[in-house]
C-alpha positions in Angstrom: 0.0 0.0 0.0 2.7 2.1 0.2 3.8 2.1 -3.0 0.9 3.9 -4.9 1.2 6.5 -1.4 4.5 7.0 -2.8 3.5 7.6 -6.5 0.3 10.0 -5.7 2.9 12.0 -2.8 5.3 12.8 -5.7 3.0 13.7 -8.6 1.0 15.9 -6.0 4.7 18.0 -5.4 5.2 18.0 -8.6 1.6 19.6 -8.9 0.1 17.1 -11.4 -2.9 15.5 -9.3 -6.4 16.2 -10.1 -9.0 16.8 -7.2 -9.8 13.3 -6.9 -6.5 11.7 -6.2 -5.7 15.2 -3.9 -9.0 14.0 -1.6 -7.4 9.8 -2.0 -3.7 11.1 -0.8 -4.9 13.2 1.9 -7.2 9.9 3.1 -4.1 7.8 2.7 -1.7 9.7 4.4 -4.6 9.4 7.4 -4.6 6.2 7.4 -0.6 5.6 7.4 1.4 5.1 9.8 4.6 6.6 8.6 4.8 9.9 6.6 4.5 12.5 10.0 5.6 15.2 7.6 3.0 15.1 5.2 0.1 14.5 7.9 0.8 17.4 9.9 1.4 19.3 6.8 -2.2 18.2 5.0 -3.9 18.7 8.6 -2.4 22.3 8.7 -3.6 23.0 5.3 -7.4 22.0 6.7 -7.1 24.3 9.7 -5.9 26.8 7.2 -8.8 26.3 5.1 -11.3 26.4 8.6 -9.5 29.4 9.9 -10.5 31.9 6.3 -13.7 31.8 4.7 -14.0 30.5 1.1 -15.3 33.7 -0.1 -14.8 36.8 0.9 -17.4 39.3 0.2 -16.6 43.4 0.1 -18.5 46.1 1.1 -19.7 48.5 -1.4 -19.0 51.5 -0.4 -21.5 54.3 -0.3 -21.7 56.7 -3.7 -20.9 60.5 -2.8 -23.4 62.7 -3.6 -23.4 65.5 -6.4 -22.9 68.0 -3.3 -20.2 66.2 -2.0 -18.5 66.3 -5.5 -19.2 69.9 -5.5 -17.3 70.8 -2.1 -14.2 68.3 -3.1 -13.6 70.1 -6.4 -14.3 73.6 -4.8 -11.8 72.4 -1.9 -9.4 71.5 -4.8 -9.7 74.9 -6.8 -9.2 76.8 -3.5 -6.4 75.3 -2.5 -4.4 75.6 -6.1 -5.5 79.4 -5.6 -3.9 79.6 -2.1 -0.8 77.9 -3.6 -0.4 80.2 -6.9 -1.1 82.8 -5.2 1.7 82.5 -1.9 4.1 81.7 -5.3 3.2 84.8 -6.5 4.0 86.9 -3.5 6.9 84.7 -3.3 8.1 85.9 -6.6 7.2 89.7 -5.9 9.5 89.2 -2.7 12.5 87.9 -4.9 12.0 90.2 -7.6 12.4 93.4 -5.0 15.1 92.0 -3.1 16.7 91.5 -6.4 15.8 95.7 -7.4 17.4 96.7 -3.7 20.5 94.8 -4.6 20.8 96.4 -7.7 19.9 100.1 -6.0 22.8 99.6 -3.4 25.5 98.6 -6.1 24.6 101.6 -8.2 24.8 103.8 -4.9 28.4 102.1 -4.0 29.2 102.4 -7.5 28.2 106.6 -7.3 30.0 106.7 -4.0 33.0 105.7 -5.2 32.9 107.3 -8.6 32.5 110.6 -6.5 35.5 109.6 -4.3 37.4 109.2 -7.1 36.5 112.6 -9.0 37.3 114.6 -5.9 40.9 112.8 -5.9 41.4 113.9 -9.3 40.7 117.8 -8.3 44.2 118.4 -7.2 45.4 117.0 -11.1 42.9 119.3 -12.6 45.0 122.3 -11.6 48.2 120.7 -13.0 46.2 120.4 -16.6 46.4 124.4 -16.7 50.5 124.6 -16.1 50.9 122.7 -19.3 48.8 125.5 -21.3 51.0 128.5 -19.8 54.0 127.3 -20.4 52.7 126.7 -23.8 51.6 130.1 -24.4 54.8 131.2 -22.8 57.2 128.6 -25.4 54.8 130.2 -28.5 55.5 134.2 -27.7 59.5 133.3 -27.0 59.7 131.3 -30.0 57.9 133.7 -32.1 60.3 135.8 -34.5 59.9 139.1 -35.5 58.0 140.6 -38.5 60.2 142.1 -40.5 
């Protein structure tokens, strides 16, 4: 009797047993004194089977109603509005902190252009001692009419 125990045990790991010889191993296995293994493995399969229903049935969920459609999309548009608009004063902020960077260079760059005129002054008056002593070489070099 063993031997056909044997035969059904590995064509069932295998996965090649129809329902039939599945319900004849599981009986054989019962009645057989060896095989531990497999009987403790086909009786936790049945508590298995005990513990979960065979079918398992969902709920159906309620459908929303039109006005709760309403207030989800209105939640939805108000909150993209919120959003755009806190990027928007986001982008006024950068755009004048940008604008008051630019006004304090150009007010360094006027500051310093002015420092840098009024160290000139001094060479403005040597420009002038070049002319006289050009007039002065002219009338000296100058022969006279004859």
């Amino acid at each position: 009797m063993q031997e056909p125990l044997d035969k059904l045990l590995e064509k069932y790991w295998k996965g090649k047993t129809s329902l039939q010889e599945e319900t004849l191993l599981r009986e054989l296995i019962r009645r057989s004194p060896e095989h531990h293994n497999e009987k403790e493995f086909f009786s936790a399969l049945d508590d298995f089977k005990k513990e979960y229903p065979s079918k398992i049935t969902l709920k159906r969920k309620k459908p929303v109603s039109i006005y709760g459609k309403i207030a989800a999309s209105l939640a939805v548009i108000l909150v993209s509005l919120l959003v755009f608009l806190q990027y928007q004063k986001h982008q006024d902020r950068q755009q004048e902190e940008a604008y008051l960077q630019v006004v304090e260079a150009l007010a360094l760059l006027q500051k310093n252009l002015h420092k840098g005129k009024e160290e000139l002054a001094p060479l403005r008056q040597l420009q002038h001692l070049g002319i006289t002593t050009e007039w002065y070489i002219e009338e000296n070099t100058k022969q006279p009419e004859k």
